[in-house]
C-alpha positions in Angstrom: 0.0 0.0 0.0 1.2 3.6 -0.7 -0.8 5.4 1.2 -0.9 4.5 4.9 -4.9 3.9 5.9 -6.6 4.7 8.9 -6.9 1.7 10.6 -3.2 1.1 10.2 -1.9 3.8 12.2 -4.6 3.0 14.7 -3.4 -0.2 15.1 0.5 0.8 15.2 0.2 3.0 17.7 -1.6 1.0 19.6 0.7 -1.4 19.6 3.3 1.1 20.6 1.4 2.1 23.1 0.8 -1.4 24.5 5.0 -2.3 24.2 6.0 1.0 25.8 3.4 0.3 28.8 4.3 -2.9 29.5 7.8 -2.7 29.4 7.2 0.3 32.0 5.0 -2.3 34.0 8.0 -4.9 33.8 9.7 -2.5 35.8 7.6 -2.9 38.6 6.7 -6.6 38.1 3.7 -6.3 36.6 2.0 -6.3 33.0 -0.4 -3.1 31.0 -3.3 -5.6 31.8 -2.8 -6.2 35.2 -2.4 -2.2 34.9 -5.3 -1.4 33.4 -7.6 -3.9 35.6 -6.3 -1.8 38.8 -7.4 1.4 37.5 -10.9 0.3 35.7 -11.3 -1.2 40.1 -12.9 1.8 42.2 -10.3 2.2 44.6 -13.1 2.7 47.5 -16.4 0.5 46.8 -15.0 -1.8 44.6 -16.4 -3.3 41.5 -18.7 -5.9 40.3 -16.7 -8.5 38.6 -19.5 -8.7 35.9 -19.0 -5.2 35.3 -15.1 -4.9 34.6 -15.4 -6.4 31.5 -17.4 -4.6 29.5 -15.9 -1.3 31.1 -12.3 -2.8 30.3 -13.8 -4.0 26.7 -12.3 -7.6 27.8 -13.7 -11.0 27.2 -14.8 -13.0 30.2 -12.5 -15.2 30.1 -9.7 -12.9 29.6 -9.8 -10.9 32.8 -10.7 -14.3 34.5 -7.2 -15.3 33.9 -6.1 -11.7 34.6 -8.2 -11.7 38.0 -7.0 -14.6 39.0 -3.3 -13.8 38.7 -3.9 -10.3 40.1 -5.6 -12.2 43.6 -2.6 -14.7 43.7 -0.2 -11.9 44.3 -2.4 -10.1 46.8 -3.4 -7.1 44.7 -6.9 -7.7 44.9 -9.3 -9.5 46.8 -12.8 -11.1 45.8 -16.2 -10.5 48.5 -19.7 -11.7 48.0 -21.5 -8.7 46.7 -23.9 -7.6 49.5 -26.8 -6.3 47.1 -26.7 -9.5 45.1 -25.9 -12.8 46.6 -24.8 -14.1 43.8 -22.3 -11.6 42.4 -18.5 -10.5 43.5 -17.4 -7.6 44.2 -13.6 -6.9 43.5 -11.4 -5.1 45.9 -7.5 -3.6 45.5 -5.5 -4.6 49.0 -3.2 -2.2 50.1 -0.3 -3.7 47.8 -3.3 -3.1 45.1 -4.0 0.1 45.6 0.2 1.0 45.4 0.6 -0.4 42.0 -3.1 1.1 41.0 -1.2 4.9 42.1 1.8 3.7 39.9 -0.3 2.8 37.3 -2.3 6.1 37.7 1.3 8.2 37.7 2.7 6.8 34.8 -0.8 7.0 32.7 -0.9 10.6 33.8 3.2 11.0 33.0 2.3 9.7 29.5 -0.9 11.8 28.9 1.2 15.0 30.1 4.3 13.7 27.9 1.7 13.7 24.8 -0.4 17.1 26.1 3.4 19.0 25.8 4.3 17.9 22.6 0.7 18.5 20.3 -1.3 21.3 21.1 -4.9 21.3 22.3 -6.9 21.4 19.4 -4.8 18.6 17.5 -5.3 16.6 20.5 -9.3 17.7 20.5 -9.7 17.0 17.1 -8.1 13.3 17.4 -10.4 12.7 20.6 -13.3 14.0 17.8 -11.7 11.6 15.0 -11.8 8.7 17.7 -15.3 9.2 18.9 -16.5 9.1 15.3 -15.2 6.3 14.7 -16.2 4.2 17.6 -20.0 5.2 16.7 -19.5 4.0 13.2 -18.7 0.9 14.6 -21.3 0.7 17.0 -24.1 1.9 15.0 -22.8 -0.8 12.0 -22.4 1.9 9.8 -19.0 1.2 8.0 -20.0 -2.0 5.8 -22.7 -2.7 4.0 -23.9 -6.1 3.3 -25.0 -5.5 0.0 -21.1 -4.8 -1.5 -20.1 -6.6 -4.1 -16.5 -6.7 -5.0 
């Protein structure tokens, strides 16, 4: 291709992103998941398991394994939900809520790294560029069934 498309440089900066975050988490034993699930977790009333996955956009089985892992090395901790009997509520531990402040300062480091280099209304009009896209998708508008090639 000569002409580099739209979902291409989505998708390689993304990925970047994704390499630069985790080998930032390495640093600190820990992964951009593992990351991410501390900071979609509401540091003070904790969150419905059944709820962190579509907030994270993760597959249930996915964040199972990631829950999971998180628990065995104390970062979070799992309670019967007390409005629902048969739900879970997630919780960060102490050691949880540390690496959830890391995660928090270096999301906040990149953001400001990114904020000093582009100026406001680039970075408003790619916050506008990604919002239209993501209705596209969810309102099915990009492909139509009828196409014929």
């Amino acid at each position: 291709m000569k002409e580099v498309t739209i979902d291409y440089a989505l998708r390689a900066t993304w990925q970047a992103v994704a390499r630069m975050y985790n080998e930032e988490a390495k640093n600190f034993d820990s992964t951009m998941a593992v990351g991410f699930t501390l900071l979609s977790i509401d540091p003070k009333t904790g969150t419905p398991s059944t709820a962190l996955g579509p907030k994270m956009g993760m597959e249930a089985t996915s964040l199972s394994r990631i829950l999971k892992s998180m628990e065995k090395k104390g970062l979070i901790q799992r309670k019967p939900n007390p409005e629902d009997g048969r739900g879970v509520l997630i919780y960060l531990t102490e050691m949880g809520l540390e690496k959830r402040n890391l995660s928090k300062s270096t999301v906040l480091q990149f953001n400001e790294a990114i904020r000093q280099e582009v100026d406001q209304e680039k970075i408003m009009n790619f916050f506008e560029v990604t919002e239209t896209i993501n209705k596209l998708i969810a309102d099915k508008k990009l492909f139509s069934k009828n196409i014929s090639n």
